[in-house]
KOLVOGU-405172 format. One line per field, with one value per residue (C-alpha): residue number from 1; residue in one letter; x, z, y. Coordinates in Angstrom, 3 decimals, always signed. Layout:
# KOLVOGU-405172
resi: NUM, ...
resn: a, ...
px: X, ...
pz: Z, ...
py: Y, ...
# end
This chain:
# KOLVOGU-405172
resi: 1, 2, 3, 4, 5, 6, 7, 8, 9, 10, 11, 12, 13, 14, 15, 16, 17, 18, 19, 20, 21, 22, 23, 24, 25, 26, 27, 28, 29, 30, 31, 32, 33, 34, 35, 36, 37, 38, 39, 40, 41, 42, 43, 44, 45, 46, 47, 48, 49, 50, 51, 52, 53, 54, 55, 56, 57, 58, 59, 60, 61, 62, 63, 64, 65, 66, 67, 68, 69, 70, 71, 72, 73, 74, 75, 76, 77, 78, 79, 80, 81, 82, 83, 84, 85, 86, 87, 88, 89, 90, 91, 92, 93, 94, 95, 96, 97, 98, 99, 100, 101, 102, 103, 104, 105, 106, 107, 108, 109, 110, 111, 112, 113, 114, 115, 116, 117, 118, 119, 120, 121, 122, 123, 124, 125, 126, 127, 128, 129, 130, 131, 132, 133, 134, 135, 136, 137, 138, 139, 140, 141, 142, 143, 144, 145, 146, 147, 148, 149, 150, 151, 152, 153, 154, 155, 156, 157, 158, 159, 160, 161, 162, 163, 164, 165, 166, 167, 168, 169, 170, 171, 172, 173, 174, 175, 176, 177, 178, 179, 180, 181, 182, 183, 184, 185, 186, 187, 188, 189
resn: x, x, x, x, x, x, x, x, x, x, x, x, x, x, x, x, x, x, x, x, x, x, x, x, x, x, x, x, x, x, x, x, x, x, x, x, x, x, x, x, x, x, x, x, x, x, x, x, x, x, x, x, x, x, x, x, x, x, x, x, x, x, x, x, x, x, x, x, x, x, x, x, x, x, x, x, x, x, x, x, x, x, x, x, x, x, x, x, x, x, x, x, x, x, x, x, x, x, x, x, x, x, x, x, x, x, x, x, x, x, x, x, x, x, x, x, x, x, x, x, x, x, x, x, x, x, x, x, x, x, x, x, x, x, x, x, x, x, x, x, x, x, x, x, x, x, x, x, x, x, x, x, x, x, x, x, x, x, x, x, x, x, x, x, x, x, x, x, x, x, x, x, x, x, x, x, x, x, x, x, x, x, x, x, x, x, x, x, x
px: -99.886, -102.130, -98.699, -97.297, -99.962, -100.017, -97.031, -97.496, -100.740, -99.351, -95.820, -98.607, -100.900, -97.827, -96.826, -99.347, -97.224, -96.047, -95.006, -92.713, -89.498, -87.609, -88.952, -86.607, -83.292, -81.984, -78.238, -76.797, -73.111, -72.471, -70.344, -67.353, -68.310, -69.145, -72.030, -74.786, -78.275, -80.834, -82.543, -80.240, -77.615, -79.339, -80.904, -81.141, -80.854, -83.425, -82.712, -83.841, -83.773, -84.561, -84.383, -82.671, -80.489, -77.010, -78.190, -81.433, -81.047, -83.174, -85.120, -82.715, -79.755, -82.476, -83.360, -80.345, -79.282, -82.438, -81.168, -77.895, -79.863, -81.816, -78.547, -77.070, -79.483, -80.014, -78.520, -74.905, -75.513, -78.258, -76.245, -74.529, -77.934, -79.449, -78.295, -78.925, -79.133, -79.619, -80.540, -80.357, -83.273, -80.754, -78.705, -77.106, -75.860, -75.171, -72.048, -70.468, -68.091, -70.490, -72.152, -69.049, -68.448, -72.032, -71.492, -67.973, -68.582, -71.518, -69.429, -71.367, -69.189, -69.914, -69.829, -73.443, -74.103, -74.827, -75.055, -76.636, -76.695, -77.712, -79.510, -82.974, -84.946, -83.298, -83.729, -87.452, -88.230, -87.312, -89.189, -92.291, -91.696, -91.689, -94.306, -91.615, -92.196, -90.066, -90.221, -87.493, -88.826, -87.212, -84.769, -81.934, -78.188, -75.356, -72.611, -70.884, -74.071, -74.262, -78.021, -79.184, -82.150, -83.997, -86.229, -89.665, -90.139, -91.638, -89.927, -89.773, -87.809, -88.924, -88.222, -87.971, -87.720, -84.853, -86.887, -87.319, -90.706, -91.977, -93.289, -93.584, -92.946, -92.070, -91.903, -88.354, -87.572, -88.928, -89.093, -89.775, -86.500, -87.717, -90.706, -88.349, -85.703, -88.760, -89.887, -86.511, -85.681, -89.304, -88.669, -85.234, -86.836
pz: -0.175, -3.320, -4.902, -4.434, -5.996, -8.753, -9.857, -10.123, -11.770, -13.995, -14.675, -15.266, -17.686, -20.060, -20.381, -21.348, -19.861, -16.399, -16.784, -14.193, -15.279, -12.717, -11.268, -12.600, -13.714, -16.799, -17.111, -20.359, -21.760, -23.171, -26.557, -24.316, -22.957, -19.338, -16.800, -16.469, -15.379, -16.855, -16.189, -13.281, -15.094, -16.469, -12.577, -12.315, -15.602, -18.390, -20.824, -24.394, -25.467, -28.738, -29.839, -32.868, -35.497, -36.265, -39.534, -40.444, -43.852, -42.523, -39.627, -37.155, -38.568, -39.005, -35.611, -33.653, -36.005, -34.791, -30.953, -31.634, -33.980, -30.047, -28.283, -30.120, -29.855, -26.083, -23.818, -22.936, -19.373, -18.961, -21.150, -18.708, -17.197, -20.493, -21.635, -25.245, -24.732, -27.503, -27.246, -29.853, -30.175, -32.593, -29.535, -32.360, -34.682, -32.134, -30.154, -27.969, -30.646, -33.125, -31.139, -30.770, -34.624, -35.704, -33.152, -33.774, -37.828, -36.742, -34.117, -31.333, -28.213, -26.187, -22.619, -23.465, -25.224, -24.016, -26.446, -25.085, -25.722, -24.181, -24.209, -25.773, -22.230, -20.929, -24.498, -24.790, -21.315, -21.716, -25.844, -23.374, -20.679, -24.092, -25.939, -28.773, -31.148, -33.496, -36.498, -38.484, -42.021, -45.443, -44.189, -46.775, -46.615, -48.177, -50.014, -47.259, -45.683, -43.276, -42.313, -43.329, -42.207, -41.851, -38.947, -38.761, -35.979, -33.885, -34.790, -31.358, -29.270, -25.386, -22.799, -19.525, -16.612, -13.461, -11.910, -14.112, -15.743, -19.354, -19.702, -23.923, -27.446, -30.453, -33.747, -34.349, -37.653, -37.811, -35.268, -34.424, -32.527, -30.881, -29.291, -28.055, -27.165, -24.905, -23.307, -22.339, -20.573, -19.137, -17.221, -15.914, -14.819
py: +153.276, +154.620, +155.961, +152.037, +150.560, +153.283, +152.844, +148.774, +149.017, +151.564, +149.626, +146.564, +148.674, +149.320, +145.371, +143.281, +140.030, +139.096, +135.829, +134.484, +132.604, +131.840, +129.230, +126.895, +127.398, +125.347, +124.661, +125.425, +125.751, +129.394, +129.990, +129.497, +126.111, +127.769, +126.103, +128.356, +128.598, +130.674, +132.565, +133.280, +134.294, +137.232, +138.259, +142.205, +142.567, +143.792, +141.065, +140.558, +136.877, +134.870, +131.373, +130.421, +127.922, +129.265, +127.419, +129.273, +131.199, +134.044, +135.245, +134.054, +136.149, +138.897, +138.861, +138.522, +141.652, +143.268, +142.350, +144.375, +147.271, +148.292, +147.440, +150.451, +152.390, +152.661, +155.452, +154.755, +154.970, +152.143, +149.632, +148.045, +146.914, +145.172, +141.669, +140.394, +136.436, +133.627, +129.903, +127.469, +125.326, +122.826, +121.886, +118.962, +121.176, +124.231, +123.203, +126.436, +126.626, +126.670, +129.729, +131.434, +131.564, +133.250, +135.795, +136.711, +136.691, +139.070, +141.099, +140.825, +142.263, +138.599, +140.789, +141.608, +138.617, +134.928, +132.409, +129.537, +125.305, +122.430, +118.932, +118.584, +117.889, +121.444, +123.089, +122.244, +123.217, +127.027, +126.997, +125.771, +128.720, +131.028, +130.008, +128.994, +126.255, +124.461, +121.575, +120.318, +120.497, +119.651, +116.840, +115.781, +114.151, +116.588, +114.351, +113.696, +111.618, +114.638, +115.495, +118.301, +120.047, +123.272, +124.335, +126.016, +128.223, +130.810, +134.495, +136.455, +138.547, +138.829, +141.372, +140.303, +142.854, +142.193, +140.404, +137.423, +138.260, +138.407, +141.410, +141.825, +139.618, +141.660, +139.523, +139.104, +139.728, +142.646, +145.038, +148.727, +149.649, +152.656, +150.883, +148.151, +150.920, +153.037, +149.353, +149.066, +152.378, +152.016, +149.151, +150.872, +153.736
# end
């Protein structure tokens, strides 16, 4: 009984989060226009996931790069049981197909991937469960009387553990791989 509760208080000690986010399930439309609901979708899975713009000039590119930097890096044998996943908090501007594109420019191999859209109401609802905020800022029209707009916004990566909890944030932009790469194989071990 000591050894169980070692192991929980120990697997506790290294995470300074436990936040539980399964709760509720959002439905979303991946960058292939498929129904899903997250968190479920990423269930027994270590998962790293990140809010972003496909628009954003620089962390968000940064950080998604930073996503696929640990995915490489990880043993080949626990790869299969990490998912990289990516919501848009511009659910206007990032249609599927709009998804789709800035992964496949970026070669991201989209069976470990899961680009995710959907209304505002389910959008906002998972930025609240992560602690994620975001502003449109610097609003113009392009000549085309398109809007145009950029987005402030919190810069993080979490890890989430199979069972559905947040267990760390790294800033997402800039990262130390190997710490996210140890977290990682920690919680699979």
């Amino acid at each position: 009984m000591f050894f169980v509760f070692f192991i929980a208080y120990s697997c506790y000690e290294h995470f300074p989060l436990k936040q539980d986010i399964t709760r509720t399930q959002n439905k979303f439309l991946t960058q292939d226009s498929i129904l899903v609901e997250f968190p479920k979708i990423i269930q027994g899975k270590v998962t790293l996931v990140t809010m972003i713009y496909t628009n954003c000039p620089d962390i968000c590119p940064m950080t998604t790069h930073n996503m696929q930097m640990v995915f490489d890096s990880l043993k080949d044998d626990i790869k299969d049981q990490v998912r990289l996943v990516v919501i848009t908090f511009d659910p206007e501007r990032d249609l599927p197909y709009v998804l789709k594109d800035y992964a496949v420019i970026r070669n991201y191999d989209l069976s470990k991937w899961y680009f995710l859209t959907s209304d505002q109401i389910q959008t906002n609802e998972v930025m609240l469960k992560f602690g994620i905020k975001a502003v449109k800022t610097d609003s113009s029209y392009d000549a085309n009387g398109r809007l145009s707009y950029y987005i402030t916004h919190t810069d993080r990566i979490s890890l989430i553990d199979k069972d559905g909890f947040i267990r760390k944030n790294y800033k997402g932009s800039v990262i130390n791989v190997e710490e996210i790469v140890k977290d990682i194989s920690y919680l699979l071990n």
